[in-house]
N, C-alpha and C positions, 0 to 999 in steps of 0.2 A: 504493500500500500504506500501511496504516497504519504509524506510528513504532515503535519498541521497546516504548515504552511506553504503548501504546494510542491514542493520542490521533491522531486523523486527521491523514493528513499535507496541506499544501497544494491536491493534486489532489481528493483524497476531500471535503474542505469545498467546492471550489466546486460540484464534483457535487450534494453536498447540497442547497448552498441555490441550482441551480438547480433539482432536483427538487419543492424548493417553491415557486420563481417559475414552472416550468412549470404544476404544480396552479392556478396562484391567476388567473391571465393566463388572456384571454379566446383565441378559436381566431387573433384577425388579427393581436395582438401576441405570438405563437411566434417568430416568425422575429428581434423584437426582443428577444426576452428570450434567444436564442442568440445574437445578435449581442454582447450585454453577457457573456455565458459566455466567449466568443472573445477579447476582450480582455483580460478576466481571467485567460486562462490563457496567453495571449500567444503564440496562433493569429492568423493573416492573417485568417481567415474562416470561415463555418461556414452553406452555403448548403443550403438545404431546399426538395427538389422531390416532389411528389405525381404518381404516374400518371394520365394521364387515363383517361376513361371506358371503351375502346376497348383501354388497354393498348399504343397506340403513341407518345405522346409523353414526357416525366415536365417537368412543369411548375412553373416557379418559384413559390413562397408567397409570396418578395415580389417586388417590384419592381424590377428593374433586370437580375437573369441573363438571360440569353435559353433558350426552350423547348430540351431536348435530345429527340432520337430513341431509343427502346428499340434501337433495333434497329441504331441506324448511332453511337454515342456509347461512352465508359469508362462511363459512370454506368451507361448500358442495361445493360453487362456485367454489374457487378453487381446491377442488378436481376434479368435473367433468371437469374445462376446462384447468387444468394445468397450471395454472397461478396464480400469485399473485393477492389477492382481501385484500383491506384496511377498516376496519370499525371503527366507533368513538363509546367511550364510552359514560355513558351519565357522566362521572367527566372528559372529555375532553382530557382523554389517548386514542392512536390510538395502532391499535391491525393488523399487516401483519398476513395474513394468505398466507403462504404456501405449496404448496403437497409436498410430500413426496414421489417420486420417485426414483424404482434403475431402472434404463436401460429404459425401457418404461413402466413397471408393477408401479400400483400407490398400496401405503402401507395406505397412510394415509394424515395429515396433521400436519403441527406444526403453531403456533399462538404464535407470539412474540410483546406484549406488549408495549410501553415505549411513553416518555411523547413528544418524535417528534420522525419523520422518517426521517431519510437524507438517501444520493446516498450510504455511508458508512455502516451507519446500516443494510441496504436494500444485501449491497454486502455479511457481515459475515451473515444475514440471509438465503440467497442461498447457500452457501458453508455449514452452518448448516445445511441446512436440506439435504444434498448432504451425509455430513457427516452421519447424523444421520437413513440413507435410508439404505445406505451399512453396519448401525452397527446391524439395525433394522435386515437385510435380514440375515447376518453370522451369529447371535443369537438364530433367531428362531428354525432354525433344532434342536438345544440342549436343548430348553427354553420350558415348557408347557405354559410359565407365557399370552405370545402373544395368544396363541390359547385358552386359559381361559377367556380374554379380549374380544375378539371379538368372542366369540358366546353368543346364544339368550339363548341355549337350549342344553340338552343332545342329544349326538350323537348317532348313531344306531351303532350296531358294523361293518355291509359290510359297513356302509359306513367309519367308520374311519379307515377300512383295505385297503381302494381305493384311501381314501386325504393323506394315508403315501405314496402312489408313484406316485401323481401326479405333476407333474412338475408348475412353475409359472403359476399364471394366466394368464399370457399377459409377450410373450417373441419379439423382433424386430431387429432393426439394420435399418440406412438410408434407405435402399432398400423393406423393407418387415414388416409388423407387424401380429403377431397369437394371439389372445384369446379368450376365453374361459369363459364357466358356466356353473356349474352344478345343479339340480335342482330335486327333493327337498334336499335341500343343507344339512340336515342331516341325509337323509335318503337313499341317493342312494344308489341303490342295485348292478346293474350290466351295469351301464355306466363308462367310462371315455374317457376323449383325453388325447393325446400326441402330443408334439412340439419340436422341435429342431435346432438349427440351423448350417452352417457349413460354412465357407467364402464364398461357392455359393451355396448352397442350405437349402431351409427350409422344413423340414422334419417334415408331419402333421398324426395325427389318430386320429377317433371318433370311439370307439367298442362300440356293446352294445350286454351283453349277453343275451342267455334267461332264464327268469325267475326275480324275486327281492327277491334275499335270498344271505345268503352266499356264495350258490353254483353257486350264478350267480358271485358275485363279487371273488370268488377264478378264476372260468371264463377267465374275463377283467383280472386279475391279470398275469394270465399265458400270456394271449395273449398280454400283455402290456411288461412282461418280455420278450418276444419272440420277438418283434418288436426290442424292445431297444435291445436284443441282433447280432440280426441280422444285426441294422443299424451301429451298432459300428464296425460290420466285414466287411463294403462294402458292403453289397451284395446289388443285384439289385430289382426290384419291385416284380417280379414274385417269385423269389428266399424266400425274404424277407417273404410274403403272405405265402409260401408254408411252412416256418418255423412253422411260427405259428401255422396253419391248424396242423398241423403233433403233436404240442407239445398238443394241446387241444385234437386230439382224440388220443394222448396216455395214456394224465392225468387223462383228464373228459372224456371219452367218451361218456357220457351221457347229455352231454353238447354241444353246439352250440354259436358262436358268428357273427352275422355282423361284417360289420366294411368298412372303407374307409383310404386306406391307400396311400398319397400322396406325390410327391413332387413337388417345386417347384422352378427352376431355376431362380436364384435371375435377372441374366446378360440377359437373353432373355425373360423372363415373360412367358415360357413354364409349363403349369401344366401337371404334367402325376401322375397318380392315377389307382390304383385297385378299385373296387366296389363289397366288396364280402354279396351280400342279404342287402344291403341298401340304403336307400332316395337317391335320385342323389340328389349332391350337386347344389347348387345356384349360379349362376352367376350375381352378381348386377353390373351393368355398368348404372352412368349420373344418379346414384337414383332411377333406375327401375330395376327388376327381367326380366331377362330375359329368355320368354318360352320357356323352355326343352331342354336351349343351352349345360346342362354337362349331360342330360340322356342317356344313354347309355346301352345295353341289361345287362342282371342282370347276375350275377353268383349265386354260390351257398352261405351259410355261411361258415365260416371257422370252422371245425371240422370235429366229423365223415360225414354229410350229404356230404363234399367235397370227404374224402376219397372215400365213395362209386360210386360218382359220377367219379372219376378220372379226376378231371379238372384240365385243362392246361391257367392260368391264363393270365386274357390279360390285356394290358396297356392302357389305354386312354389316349389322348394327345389334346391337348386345348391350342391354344396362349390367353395370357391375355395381355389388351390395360392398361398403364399406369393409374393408377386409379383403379385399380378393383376390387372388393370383392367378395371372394366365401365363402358363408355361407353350415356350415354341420350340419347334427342336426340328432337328433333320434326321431324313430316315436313316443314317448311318446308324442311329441309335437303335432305332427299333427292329434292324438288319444286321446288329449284331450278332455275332455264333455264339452259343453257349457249350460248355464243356465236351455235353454228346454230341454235339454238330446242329442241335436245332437252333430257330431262330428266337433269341430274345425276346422280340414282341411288345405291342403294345401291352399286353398287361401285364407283366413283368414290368416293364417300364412304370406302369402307373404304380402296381406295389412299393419299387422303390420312391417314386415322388410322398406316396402317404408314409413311408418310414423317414424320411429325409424331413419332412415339412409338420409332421407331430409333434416332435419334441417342441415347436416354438421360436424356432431360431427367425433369425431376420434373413430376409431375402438373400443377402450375398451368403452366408453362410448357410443357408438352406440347400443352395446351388452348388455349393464346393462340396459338401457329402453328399450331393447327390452326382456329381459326377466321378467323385471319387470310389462310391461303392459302384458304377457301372465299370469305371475302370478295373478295378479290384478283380472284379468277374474274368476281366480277360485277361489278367497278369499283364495289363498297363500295355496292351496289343491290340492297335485298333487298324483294321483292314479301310475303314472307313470314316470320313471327317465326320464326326459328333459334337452339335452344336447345341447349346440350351441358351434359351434365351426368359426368363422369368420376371413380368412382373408384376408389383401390389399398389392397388388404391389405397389410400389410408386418409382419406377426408379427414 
C-alpha cells in the first residue's frame, strides 16, 4: 500500500521499476530480471515455468529447476485450478505457487519462495504474476526463446504453418469462454479453430481439410484467412461461409474443407452456426450431452464440391440456458482405433466429455482431461488431427 501521504511505499516502487525492466528486457532475460526483483524484496527466489505444448509438463525458463508435472506437482495444482497453492520445504521455506494468466488463457506458473508468507507478500505476488502474464504474452510473437521451452519435440512443417495463425488457446470475457486443442500437437496437418471476440458477440470455427499434408494445411490456411477476413468486414453467416467456399475452389481447387462456422450472442445466449460437411456440434447442459439437440441436415464442404453443388447456405439457431457448453470437434476423434481395432465412436467420445466435465472444472481444464484421456487410449498415437473446440455461456 501506498504511505499516508501518497508517496509509494517500498513494495509499490520495486513493482514499478520492475514493470519497467520487465517492458525493456528481451523474452531470455525475464527470468533474470525477476531474479534481481527477489532480492530486492528479500524473497529466496522467484522461479518461472511455462506449460508445455501438450499441457502436461510446466517447464522451467531458466536453467537449473527441474520440469514439474500438471498433473502429479503443487504448481500443476495451481495451474489446473487457478488459484494459489502453498507448499513447505523440507528447510522450512514456504514456496506460493501461482498461475500465470493473461485474460483467461493460462501461460504457466510462477513459484515464489521466502522464509514466511504474509497478506503483503501474497498481494506483490499477484500483481507479479499479473505482470509477468502480459510480458510473457507481448514477447512471444517476437521470441523463438518460449516456443523452444515448451516443446517435447520437433515440429512437422503443416503443422508449424497452422500454430503461426492460430489465435490463443483459450480466449473469454465475464459472459463467454472458447478453447481449444489440437492434437497431434506436432503434427497436425489440416485442422485448426478460430475464436474471437467482439463487445456482443463471440465469433467460433473448427475446419478440417482433407487430406494431412501440406496441401491440407495450405487448405485450413486459406479458409482460416477467408473467415478472418470476412469477419473483420461484417458480413453475415451465409455471406461469410460463401467467402471462403469461393477463395478455396479458386486457390485449391483440388481441395475441400468442412468446417462449422459460429456465432454467439453474448446478451441472449442465441447460437447460430453454419455446418458445412461436419460433426454437429455438442450441446452439454447439468453435465450431460445432450441427444442430437445441435444436429441439423448436413451441407456440403466448403470448396469446389459446394460450387458445383450451388448451395444457398443456411443458418441454424439454438437458444442456450445459462451454463452451457457446446463442444466441436473433428472426426479424427471419433475415427479413432481402439485397442481391438474398433472404432472409438461417438459414444465413447461423449462418455468421456460427461467424465471430463462432472467433476466441475472450468472450460480450459475440462478440455485438457479431456483430451488427455483420449490421448491416453492410444499411447499419445494419433493416425489423425483431433480437434476440440469447447465453449460456455455464463450470463
Amino acid at each position: 500500500m501506498s504511505s499516508p501521504s501518497g508517496v509509494p511505499g517500498p513494495g509499490e516502487q520495486l513493482l514499478e521499476q520492475l514493470l519497467t525492466a520487465v517492458h525493456a528486457a528481451p523474452a531470455l532475460e525475464l527470468p533474470d530480471v525477476v531474479h534481481r526483483f527477489a532480492d530486492a524484496a528479500g524473497l529466496d527466489r522467484i522461479d518461472l515455468y511455462l506449460v508445455d505444448l501438450q499441457q502436461r509438463c510446466l517447464v522451467p525458463l531458466a536453467d537449473g529447476p527441474s520440469t514439474l508435472g500438471v498433473d502429479s506437482s503443487v504448481a500443476g495444482s495451481a495451474y489446473r485450478a487457478h488459484e494459489l497453492r502453498v507448499e513447505e520445504s523440507a528447510h522450512g521455506r514456504l514456496t506460493a505457487w501461482l498461475p500465470l494468466i493473461d485474460g483467461v488463457e493460462r501461460l504457466g506458473v510462477i513459484g515464489v519462495t521466502a522464509p514466511a508468507l504474509d497478506g503483503t507478500v501474497l498481494r506483490h505476488c499477484r500483481v507479479l504474476s499479473s505482470i509477468l502474464a502480459m510480458a510473457i504474452t507481448s514477447k512471444r510473437a517476437s521470441s523463438d526463446s518460449f516456443a523452444r521451452r515448451t516443446r517435447s519435440q520437433n515440429m512437422q512443417l503443416p503443422a508449424e504453418m497452422l500454430r503461426a495463425f492460430l489465435p490463443p488457446r483459450t480466449i473469454g470475457n465475464a459472459h463467454v469462454v472458447s478453447t481449444a486443442v489440437l492434437e497431434p500437437a506436432y503434427e497436425i496437418g489440416g485442422d485448426v479453430f478460430d475464436h474471437s471476440l467482439t463487445r456482443s458477440t463471440l465469433h467460433v470455427a473448427i475446419l478440417d481439410a482433407m487430406g494431412h499434408n501440406l496441401a491440407s494445411g495450405l487448405t485450413t490456411a486459406v479458409a482460416m484467412a477467408g473467415c478472418r477476413n470476412a469477419r473483420r468486414a461484417g458480413v453475415e453467416l451465409p455471406s461469410l461461409v460463401e467467402k471462403i467456399q469461393e477463395a478455396i475452389a479458386q486457390w485449391l481447387p483440388e481441395q475441400f474443407c468442412t468446417g462449422i462456422l459460429a456465432q454467439l450472442d453474448l446478451a441472449t445466449g442465441v447460437l447460430r452456426w453454419c455446418n458445412c460437411g461436419h460433426p454437429a456440434p455438442l450441446l452439454i447442459r447439468d453435465h450431460r450431452v445432450l441427444d442430437h439437440a445441435l444436429e441439423r441436415p448436413p451441407q456440403p464442404p466448403m470448396g469446389t464440391p459446394a460450387s458445383l453443388a450451388d448451395v444457398d447456405w443456411v443458418v441454424h439457431k439454438e437458444p442456450l440456458q445459462p451454463g452451457d457448453r457446446v463442444l466441436m470437434y473433428t472426426d479424427g476423434v471419433t475415427e479413432l482405433r481402439t485397442g481391438n481395432g474398433g472404432e472409438f465412436g461417438l459414444q465413447r467420445f461423449v462418455d468421456s466429455i460427461i467424465r471430463s466435465t462432472a467433476a466441475g472444472e472450468r472450460p480450459p481444464e475440462a478440455l485438457r482431461q479431456l483430451i488427455h484421456s483420449i490421448l491416453d487410449r492410444q499411447d499419445n498415437q494419433l493416425r489423425d488431427d483431433a480437434t476440440l473446440l469447447l465453449l460456455e455461456w455464463r450470463p
